[in-house]
C-alpha positions in Angstrom: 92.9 99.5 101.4 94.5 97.8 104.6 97.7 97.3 104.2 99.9 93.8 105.5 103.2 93.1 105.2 105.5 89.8 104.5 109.1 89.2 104.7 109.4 87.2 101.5 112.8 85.0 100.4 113.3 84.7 96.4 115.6 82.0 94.9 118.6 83.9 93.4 118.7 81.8 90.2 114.9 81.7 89.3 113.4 85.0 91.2 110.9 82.6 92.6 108.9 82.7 95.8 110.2 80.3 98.1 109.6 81.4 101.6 107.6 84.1 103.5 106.6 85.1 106.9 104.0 87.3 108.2 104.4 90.5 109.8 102.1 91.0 113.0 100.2 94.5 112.9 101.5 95.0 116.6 105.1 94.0 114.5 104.8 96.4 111.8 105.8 99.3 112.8 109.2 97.6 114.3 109.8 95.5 111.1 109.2 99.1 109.1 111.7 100.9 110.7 114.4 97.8 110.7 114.1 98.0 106.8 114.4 101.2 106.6 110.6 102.2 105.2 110.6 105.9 105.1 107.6 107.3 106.6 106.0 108.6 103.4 105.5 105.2 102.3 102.4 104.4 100.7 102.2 100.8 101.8 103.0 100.0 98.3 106.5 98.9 98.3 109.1 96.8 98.4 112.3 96.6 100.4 115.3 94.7 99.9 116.9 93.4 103.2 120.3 92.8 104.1 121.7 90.0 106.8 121.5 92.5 109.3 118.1 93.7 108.6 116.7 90.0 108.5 118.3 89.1 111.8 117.0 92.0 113.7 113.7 91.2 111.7 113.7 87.3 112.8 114.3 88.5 116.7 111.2 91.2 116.8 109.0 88.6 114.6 110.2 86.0 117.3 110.9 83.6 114.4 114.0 81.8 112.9 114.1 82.9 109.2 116.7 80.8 107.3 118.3 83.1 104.8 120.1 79.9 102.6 120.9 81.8 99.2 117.9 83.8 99.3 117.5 87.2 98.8 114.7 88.8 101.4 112.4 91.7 101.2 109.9 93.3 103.3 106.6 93.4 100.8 103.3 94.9 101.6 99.6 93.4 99.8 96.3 94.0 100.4 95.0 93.3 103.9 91.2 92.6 102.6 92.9 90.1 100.1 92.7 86.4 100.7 96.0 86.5 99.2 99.4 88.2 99.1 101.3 90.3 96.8 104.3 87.7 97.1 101.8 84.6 95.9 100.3 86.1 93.7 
């Protein structure tokens, strides 16, 4: 299985999907260590994020990530998949 990762932003209230952005493979391994993925990861988890996390995340992705009242995680899915863990 390849794995890809997403930062994905869930509405407090309803625990839905709202945003998500994709993490570059050359990003991965920056955006990883940023949230704190321990290297025995199996690609299979998911990690919350904190401001601090996000903003340092935003800068390395090169992209503005509004946080609003969101809460963010850094999610992996399945590369070969046309679609991502986060969507379903």
């Amino acid at each position: 299985m390849s794995v890809r990762y997403e930062v994905t932003g869930y509405d407090r209230k309803t625990d839905r999907l709202v945003t998500f952005h994709n993490v570059p493979e050359r990003r991965v391994a920056s955006v990883k260590n940023i949230a704190g993925v321990p290297s025995s990861d199996d690609g299979l988890g998911s990690y919350p994020l904190n401001h601090d996390q996000l903003v340092a995340i935003a800068r390395v992705l090169e992209t503005p990530i509004e946080e609003e009242d969101l809460e963010f995680f850094l999610e992996a899915f399945d590369g070969n998949s046309d679609q991502s863990l986060a969507t379903g």
